[in-house]
C-alpha positions in Angstrom: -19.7 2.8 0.6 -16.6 4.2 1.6 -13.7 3.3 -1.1 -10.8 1.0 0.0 -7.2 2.7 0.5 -4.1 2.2 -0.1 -1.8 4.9 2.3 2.3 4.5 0.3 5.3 5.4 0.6 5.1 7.8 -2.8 9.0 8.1 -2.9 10.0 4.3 -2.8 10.0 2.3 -6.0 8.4 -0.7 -4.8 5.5 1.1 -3.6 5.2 3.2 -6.3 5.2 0.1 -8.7 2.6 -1.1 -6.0 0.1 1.8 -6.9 0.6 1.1 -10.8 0.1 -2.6 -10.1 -3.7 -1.7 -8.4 -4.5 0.6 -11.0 -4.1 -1.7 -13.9 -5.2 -4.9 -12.0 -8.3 -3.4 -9.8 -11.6 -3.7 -11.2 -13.2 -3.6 -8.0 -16.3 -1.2 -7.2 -15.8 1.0 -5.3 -12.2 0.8 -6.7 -8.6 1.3 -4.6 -7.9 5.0 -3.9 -4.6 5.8 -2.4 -3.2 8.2 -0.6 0.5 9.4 0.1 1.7 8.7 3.4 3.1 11.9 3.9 0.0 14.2 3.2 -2.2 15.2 5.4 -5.1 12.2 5.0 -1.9 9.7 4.9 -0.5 11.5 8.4 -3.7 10.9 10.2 -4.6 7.3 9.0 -0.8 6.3 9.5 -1.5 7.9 13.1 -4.6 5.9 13.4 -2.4 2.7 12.2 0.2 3.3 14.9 2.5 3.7 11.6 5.1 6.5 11.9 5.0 8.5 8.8 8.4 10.2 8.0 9.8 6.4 8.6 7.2 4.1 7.7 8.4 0.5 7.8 4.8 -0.6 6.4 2.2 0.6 4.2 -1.2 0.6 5.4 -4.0 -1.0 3.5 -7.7 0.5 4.9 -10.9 -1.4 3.9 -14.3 -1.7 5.6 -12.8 1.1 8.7 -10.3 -1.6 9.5 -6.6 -1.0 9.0 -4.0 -3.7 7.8 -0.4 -3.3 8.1 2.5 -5.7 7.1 1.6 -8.8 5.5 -1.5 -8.9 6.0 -2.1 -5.6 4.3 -0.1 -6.9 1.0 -2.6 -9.5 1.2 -5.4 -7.7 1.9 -4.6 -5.5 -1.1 -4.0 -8.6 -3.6 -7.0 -10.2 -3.1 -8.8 -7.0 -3.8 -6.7 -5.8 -6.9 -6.7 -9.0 -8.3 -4.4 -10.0 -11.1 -1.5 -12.4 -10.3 -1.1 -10.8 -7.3 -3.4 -13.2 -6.1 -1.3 -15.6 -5.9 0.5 -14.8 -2.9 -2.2 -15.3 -0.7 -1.5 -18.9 -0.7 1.4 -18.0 1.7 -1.4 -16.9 4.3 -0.6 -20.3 5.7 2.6 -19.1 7.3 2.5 -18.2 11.0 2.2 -14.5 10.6 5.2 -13.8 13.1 6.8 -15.1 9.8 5.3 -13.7 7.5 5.7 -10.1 9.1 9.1 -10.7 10.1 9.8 -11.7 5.6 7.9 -8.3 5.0 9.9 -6.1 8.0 13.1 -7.6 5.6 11.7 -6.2 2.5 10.5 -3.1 4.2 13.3 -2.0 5.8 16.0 -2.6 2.9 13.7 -1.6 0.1 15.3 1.7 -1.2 18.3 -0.5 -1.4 16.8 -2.9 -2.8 14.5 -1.1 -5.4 15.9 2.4 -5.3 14.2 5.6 -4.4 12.7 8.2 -5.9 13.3 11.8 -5.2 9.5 12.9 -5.4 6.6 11.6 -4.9 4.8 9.3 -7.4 2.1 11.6 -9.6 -1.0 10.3 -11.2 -1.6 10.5 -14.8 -4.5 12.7 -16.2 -7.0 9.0 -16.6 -5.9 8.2 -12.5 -6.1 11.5 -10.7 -9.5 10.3 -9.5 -8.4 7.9 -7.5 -6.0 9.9 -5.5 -6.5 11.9 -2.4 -4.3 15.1 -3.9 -3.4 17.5 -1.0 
């Protein structure tokens, strides 16, 4: 069984925190792997995603061969990770023009929002397993 994956943006904050999020939280089999949108691996699943990758206004959550984008990748991703993350899937309610057009808000202001970092987010020696490392 192919592991899910989570394709980020390594340089934003928000996604970063994201990945460290899924690592503590998941305790799914086979675990969340993620890859950086920018590598080669992110490149072509953001290609497969429609999801341009030197301005991606989404990240891209991949699970069973089927790729999520927007809101219904963050909750795609929650209820897998787990944790209180969980919780937002009660807004799965909400008509998803709504829903995407809150995330496209976040999305698109997020370095302003949550800063930026000027390299890509690194696994720790205990993590490196779950990344795809280029």
């Amino acid at each position: 069984m192919k592991p899910p994956t989570y394709v980020y943006d390594g340089a934003c904050v928000l996604c970063s925190g994201a990945v460290q999020y899924v690592i503590k939280h998941d305790k799914s089999d086979p675990p969340i792997r993620f890859v950086a949108i920018t590598s080669q691996e992110g490149r072509r699943i953001a290609a497969d995603a429609g999801v341009e990758p030197d301005d991606p206004r989404t990240f891209i959550y991949v699970e069973d061969g089927k790729h999520r984008v927007s809101s219904d990748a963050a909750f795609a991703l929650a209820k897998r990770a787990g944790g209180p993350a969980r919780l937002l899937c009660i807004f799965r309610f909400v008509p998803k023009p709504i829903r995407d057009w809150a995330y496209a808000r976040i999305a698109n202001n997020r370095y302003a929002l949550f800063g930026k970092r000027d390299q890509c987010y690194l696994p720790t020696a205990e993590t490196q397993h779950r990344f795809v490392l280029e």
